[in-house]
N, C-alpha and C positions, 0 to 999 in steps of 0.2 A: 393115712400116711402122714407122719409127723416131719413137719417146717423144721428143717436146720440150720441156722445162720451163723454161718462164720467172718472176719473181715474179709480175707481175700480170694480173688477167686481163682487161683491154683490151691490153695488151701479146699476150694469148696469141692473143686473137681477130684483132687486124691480123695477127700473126704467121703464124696458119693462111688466111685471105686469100691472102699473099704462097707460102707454100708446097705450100696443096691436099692434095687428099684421100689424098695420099700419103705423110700425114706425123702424128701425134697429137700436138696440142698443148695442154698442161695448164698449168694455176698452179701455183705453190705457194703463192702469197698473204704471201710475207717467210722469214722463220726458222718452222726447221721444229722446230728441236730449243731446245733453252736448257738452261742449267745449273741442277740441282734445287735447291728452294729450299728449305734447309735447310744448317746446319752442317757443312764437309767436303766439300761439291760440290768444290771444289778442294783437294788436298792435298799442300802445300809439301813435305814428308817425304816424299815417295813422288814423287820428278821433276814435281809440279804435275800429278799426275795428276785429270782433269776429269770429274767424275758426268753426266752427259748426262740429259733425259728429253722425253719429245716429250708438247705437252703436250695436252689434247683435242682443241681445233679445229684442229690439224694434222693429227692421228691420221686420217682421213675424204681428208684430201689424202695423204698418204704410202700408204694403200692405194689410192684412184684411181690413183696413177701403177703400183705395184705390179701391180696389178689390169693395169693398160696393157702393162706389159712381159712380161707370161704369154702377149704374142698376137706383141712385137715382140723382136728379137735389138739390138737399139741404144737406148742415152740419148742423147740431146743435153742439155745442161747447159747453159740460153743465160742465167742469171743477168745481173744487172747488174756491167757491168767498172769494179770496185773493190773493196775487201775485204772489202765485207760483202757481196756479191755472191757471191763468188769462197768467204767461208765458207760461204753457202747452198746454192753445191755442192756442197762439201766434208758439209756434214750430211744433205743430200739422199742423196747415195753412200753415205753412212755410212747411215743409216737404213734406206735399201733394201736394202741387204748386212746387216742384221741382219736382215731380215725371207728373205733368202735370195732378193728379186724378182730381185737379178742375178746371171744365172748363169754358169756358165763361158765361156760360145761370147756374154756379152749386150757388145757393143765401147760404150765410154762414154767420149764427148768434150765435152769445155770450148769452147765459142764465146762471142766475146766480141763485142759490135759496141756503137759510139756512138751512132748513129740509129737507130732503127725503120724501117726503108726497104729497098725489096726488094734495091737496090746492098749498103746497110749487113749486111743479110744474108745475101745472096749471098755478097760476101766474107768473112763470119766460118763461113761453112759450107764454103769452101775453103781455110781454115787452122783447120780441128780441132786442140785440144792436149788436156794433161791440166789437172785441176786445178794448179795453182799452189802448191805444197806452202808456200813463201816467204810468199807474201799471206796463207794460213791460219795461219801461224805467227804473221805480225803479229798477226791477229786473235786467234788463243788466248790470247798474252800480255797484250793489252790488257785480254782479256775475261777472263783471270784474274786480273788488276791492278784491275778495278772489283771484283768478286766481293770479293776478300779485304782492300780498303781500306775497300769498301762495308759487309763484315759485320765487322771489326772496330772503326772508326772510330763508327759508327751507332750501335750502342750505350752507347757512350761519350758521346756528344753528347746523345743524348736523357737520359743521367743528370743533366748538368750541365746543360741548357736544353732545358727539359720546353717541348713546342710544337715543336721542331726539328725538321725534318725528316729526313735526312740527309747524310752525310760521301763524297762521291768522290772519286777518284784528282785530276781536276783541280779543282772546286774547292775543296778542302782546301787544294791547290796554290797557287791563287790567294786564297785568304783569307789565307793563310801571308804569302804578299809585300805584302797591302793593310796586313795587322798591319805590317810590317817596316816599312814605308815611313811609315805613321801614326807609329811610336814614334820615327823619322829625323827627321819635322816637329815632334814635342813636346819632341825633344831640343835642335832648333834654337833653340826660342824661347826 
């Protein structure tokens, strides 16, 4: 009986509905992993190599699915199709290959579908792929570009404007250009 994981679980219940008792379908309830919160989760000087840690209330989901694949030889990965979807597989795999649930003979495919609807998933169950190596990459570097803008920038800000709350990739970005544009209008006048 093949493991189906979806994020949500109204998603997982229509899902088992439309596929029957021939098939286990679980949540994963979003992100299963994240990067540890502490100095160095990402490390520029080592290829932007990323500290991972899974945090409690996934911990309980990542062994249910675990726990599911000791009875089945297949994942299905039915995440939501776009990149942080497409990441949730990607750490979902990752996290159960660290725990050893998948094992050599266990086959694990990427379905992607737009509706919730037994067409919608009938057809993404007859075009199985892999994870999307491309869409995870997006996502690592964004999600390395917040981490290292977020923990160097933050501390900064809270030095100089006590109350602040934090500095991100984009709106840093965009304070950057409202400043530019302000000091374009005071020049004017």
């Amino acid at each position: 009986m093949p493991v189906v994981v979806v994020e949500s679980p109204a998603k997982a219940k229509t899902i088992k509905n439309y596929l029957g008792k021939d098939y286990t379908v679980l949540a994963s309830f979003g992100h299963v992993r994240d990067l540890a919160e502490r100095e160095g989760s990402v490390d520029p000087d080592h290829n932007f190599e990323m500290k991972w840690e899974v945090p409690p209330d996934s911990r309980g989901r990542i062994k249910a699915i675990a726990d599911a694949l000791k009875e089945d030889s297949a994942l299905i990965l039915a995440t939501d199709p776009d990149r942080e979807g497409e990441a949730i597989s990607w750490h979902l795999e990752e996290a159960l290959r660290a725990r050893k649930a998948i094992r050599e003979d266990t086959k694990v495919d990427r379905i992607a579908f737009n509706s919730v609807t037994r067409r919608g998933l009938a057809e993404a169950m007859e075009n199985p792929r892999k994870v999307d190596r491309d869409l995870v990459e997006a996502y690592l570097a964004r999600r390395a570009l917040d981490y290292l803008v977020g923990y160097t920038l933050s501390p900064v800000l809270w030095r100089k404007l006590p109350g602040a709350r934090s500095a991100g990739r984009v709106q840093s970005v965009c304070l950057r250009l409202i400043v530019e544009r302000e000091m374009e209008v005071e020049a004017f006048r």
